[in-house]
N, C-alpha and C positions, 0 to 999 in steps of 0.2 A: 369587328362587326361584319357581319355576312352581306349586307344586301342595304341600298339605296337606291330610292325611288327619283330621280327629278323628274317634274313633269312641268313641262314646258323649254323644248330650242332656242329659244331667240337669244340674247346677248345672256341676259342674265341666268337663263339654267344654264347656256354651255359654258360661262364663267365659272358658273358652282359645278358642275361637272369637271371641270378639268381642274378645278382647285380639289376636290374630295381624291379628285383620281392620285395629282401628283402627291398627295398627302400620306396616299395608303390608307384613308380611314376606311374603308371598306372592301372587302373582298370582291363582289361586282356593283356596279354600277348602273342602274337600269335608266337612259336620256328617252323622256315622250313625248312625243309632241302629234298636232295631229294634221300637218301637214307634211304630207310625203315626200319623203326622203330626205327633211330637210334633218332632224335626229340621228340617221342610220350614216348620214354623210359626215355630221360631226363626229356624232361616234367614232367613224372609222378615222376620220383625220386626230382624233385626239389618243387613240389606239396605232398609231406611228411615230408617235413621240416616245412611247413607252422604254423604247432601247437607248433613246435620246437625253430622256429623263430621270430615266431609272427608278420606276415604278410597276407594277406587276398586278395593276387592280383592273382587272377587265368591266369594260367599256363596252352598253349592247344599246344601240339607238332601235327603238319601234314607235311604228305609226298607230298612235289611235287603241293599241289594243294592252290593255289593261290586264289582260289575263299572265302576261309576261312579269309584270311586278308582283305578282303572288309571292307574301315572306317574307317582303319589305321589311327590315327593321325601325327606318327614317324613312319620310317622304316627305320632300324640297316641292312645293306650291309655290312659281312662279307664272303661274298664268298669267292670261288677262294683258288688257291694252297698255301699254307707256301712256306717259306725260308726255304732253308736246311742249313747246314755250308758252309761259302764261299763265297753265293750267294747274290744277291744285290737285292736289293728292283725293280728296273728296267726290271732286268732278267725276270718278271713275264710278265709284259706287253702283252706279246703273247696269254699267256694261258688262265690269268685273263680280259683280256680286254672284249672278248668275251662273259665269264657269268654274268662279270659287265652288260653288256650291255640287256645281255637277262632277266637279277633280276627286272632292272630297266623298263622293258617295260611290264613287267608283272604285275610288283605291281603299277604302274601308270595305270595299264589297271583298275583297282580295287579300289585303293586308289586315285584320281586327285589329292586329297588337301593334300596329304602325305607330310612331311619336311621327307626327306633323311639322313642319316648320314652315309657315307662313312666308313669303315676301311679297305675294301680289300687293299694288296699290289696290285702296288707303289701308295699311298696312295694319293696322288697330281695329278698323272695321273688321276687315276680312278675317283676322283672327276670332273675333267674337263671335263672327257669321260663321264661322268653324265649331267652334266649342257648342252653340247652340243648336245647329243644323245636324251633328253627329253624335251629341250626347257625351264627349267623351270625358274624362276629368281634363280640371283643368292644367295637371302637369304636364297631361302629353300631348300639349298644342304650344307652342313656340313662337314669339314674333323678333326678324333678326331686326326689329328698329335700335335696340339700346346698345345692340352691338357695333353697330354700323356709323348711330349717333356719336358715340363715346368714340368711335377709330377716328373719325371725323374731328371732334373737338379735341383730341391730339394730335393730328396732324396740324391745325390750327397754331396749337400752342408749339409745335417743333418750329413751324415758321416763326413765328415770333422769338421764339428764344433763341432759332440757329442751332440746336440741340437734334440730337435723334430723337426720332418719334416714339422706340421703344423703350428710351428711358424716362418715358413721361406717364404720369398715371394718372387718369383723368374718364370722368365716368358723366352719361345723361341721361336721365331719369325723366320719367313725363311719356308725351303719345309723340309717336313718331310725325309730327308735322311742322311747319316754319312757323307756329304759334303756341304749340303744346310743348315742346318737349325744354327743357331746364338743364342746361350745364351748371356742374357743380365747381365753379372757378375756385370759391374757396376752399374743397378738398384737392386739388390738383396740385401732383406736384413733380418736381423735376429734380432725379438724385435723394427723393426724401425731402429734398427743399420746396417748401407750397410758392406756388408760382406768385401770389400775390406779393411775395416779397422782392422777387425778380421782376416786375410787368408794371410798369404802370397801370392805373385804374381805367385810363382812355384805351392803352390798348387792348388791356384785359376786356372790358367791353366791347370792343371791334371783335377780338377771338370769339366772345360768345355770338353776337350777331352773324358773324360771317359763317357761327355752327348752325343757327340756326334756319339757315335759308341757306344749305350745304347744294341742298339735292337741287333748290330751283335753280341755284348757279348755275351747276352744270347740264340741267335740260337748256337752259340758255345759250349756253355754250356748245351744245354735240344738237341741240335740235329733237332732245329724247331725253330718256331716262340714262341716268348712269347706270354700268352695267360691272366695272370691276371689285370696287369695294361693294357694290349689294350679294354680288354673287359670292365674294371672299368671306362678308358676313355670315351668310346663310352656310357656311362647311364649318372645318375645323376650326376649337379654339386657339387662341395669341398663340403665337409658339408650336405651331401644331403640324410639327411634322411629323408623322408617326404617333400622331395622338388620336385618342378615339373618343367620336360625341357616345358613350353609355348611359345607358337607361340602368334602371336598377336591377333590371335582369338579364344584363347582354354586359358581359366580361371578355373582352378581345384575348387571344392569344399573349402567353407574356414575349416573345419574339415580335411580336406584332408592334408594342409599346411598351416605354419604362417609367411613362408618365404617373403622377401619383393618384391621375383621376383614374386609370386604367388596370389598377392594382387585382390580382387574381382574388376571389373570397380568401381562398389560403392561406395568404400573406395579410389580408385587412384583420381577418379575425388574430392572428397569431403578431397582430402589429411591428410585422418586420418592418416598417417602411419607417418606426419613428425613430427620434434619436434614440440612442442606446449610447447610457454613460459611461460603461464597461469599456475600456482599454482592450480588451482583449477581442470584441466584438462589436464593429464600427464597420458592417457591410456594406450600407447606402451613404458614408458621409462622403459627399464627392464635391465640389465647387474649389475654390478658391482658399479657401481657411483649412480644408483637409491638405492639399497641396502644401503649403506652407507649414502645415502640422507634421506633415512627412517628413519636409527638408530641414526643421528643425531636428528631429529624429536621426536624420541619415548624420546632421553636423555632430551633432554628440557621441554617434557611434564613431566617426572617423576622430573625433577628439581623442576619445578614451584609448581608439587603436594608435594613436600617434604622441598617447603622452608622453611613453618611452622614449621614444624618437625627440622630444622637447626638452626629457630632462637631459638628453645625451649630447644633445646640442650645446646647454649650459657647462656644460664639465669642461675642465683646461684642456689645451691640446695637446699636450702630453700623454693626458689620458685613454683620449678617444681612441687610441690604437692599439692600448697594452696587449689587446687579447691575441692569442696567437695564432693566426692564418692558418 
């Protein structure tokens, strides 16, 4: 992907900015905010990591001026006030609906072919006040709640089980708030194994509770809005290093990712990417089971070269030497 827009500094654009950046998912990076200097300073500090992290996505902080994002592929909407302790996601609607509203018309004014992705609080609102205030369909407006929800209500479940979080799969469906949104406990599972059968039913219930009042937790705790996971939600998907968010008409370089979202037309239309039963031609099987498919290959070929050698082993010892030196 060429070109992403975040707009708005504070915790959670320059989380999703340096999450996009060290990811590679896009060529530049455009950080906005519209208090001076506060963009162009992160920028520049997160543009010194680059040698550090070994990333190569350039990283341009500007004040205020919209003219810069012109091309935008993606644009990351973080504006808008935090939660304090107490306060509900709802509460904002007054304050944020307003810059929602004004981000949106400006980067449309610049970007047409822009896909959106929403975080401002309340996060479902602002979405909707997006799709309705800019006409656009509704695929290319985004909200990172089910993302964020669902990383949440696995992390939940790694605690409880004492398991890694990445082998757990667990998804929330609903509106992103501490009364809307629905973990699905009974699709969750861990290794394949659905958690219901591992968890008691009291604890499984604390996991879903303690997902769903994730976010008031920690404004209680930091005194604000959380800022690592919202910003880690709003970039690349699981596993996303080198992987690219694409739209249906933006195909990344194949150097760039090997991911199967990220496939060139070339390869989707000529379905190189699926299995291929053919022995002879097995270019993408790669994990664990190709591995072990090798080394069963490699044993059989040293078999066959060492049968010789096994029946020669067998023969008297008398024999083993007849041949003459």
């Amino acid at each position: 992907m060429a070109k992403i827009t975040v707009v708005g500094a504070g915790n959670v654009g320059a989380t999703c900015a340096n999450v996009l950046a060290f990811n590679e998912v896009a060529d530049e990076i455009v950080l906005l905010d519209i208090k001076e200097g506060v963009s162009e300073g992160k920028a520049l500090d997160m543009m010194q990591t680059a040698t550090l992290l070994g990333f190569d996505t350039k990283i341009n902080g500007v004040t205020n001026d919209y003219t810069k994002t012109a091309g935008s592929d993606v644009v990351v909407i973080t504006s808008g006030i935090p939660r304090k302790p107490g306060m509900t996601r709802e509460e904002l609607i007054g304050v944020n609906a307003g810059i929602v509203k004004t981000v949106t018309e400006s980067v449309l004014a610049h970007s047409p072919n822009a896909i959106i992705v929403c975080v401002s609080n309340p996060m479902d609102t602002m979405t909707y006040l997006i799709q309705k205030t800019s006409g656009l369909p509704k695929n290319r407006i985004i909200g990172m709640g089910g993302a964020l929800d669902s990383s949440r209500f696995k992390c939940y479940l790694s605690k409880a089980l004492n398991a890694n979080p990445n082998e757990i799969e667990g998804v929330v469906i609903g509106g992103h708030g501490d009364t809307t949104m629905i973990p699905l406990s009974r699709l969750a599972t861990y290794k394949g194994v659905p958690v219901t059968q591992l968890l008691d039913k009291e604890v499984l219930d604390k996991v879903v509770a303690d997902t769903m009042v994730g976010g008031a937790t920690l404004t209680k705790m930091l005194g604000t809005s959380a800022w690592y996971a919202p910003g880690a939600a709003a970039g690349p998907p699981r596993r996303g290093r080198r992987a690219t968010l694409c739209s249906r008409s933006h195909y990344p370089r194949p150097e760039k990712s090997r991911s199967l979202q990220c496939l060139s037309r070339r390869r989707v239309r000529r379905k190189q990417h699926l299995y291929r039963r053919s022995r002879r031609f097995r270019p993408y099987r790669l994990g664990k089971s190709h591995r072990l498919q090798t080394q069963r290959r490699r044993n059989r070929s040293f078999q066959s070269q060492c049968r010789s050698c096994a029946q020669d082993q067998q023969r008297p010892q008398s024999l083993k030497h007849d041949l003459p030196i």
